[in-house]
C-alpha positions in Angstrom: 51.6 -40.5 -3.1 52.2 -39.8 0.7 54.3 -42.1 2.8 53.0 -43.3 5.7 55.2 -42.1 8.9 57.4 -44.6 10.9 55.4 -44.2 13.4 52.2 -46.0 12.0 54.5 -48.7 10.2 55.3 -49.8 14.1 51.7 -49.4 15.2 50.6 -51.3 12.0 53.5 -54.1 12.7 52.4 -53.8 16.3 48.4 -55.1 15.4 49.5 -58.0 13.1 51.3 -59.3 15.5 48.3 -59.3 17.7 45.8 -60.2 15.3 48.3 -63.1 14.6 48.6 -64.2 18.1 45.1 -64.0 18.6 44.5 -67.1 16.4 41.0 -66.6 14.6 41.2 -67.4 11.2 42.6 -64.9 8.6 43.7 -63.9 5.2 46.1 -61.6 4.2 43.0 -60.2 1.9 41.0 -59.7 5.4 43.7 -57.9 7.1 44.9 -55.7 4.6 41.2 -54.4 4.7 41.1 -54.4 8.3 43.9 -52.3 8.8 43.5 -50.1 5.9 46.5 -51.3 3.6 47.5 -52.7 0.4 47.6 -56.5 0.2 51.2 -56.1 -1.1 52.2 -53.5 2.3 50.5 -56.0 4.4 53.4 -58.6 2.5 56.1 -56.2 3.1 55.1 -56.1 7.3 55.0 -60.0 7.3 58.3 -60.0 5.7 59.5 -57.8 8.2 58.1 -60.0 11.2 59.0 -63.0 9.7 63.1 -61.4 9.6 62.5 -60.5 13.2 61.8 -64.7 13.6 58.0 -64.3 14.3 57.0 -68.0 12.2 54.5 -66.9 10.6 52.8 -69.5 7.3 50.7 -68.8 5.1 48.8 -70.7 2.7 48.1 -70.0 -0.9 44.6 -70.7 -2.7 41.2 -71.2 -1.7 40.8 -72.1 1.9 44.3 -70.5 2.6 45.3 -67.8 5.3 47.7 -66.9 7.7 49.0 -67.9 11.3 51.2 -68.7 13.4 53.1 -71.6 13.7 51.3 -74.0 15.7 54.4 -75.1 17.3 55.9 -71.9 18.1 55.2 -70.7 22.3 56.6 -70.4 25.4 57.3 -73.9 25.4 57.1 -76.0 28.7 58.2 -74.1 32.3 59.7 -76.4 35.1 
């Protein structure tokens, strides 16, 4: 089997985040085929986010997906 480069892993980490931040409603399922990966590599780049302190949640079972917490922003600017 071929690994995939560095270079994609970044570009790959780089459109979950933005697919994440865009806030539409997701599974991990949908994704993985969207970007053209394994469910369980698309689990291994949400690890990686989530240990870089993106807060990403996910929910198991029917009517589950993923997000980011709702919480999580800029927060308020004085």
């Amino acid at each position: 089997m071929k690994r995939k480069s560095t270079i994609s892993r970044i570009e790959r980490l780089n459109v979950l985040t933005a697919r994440l931040k865009a806030d539409d409603p997701m599974t991990i399922g949908g994704i993985a085929g969207e970007i053209g990966v394994s469910v369980r590599t698309l689990n291994r780049d949400i690890q990686i986010l989530k240990e870089q302190g993106l807060p990403i949640e996910t929910d198991v079972g029917r009517g589950g997906g993923i997000r980011l917490d709702r919480h999580w922003g800029i927060g308020r600017i004085n």
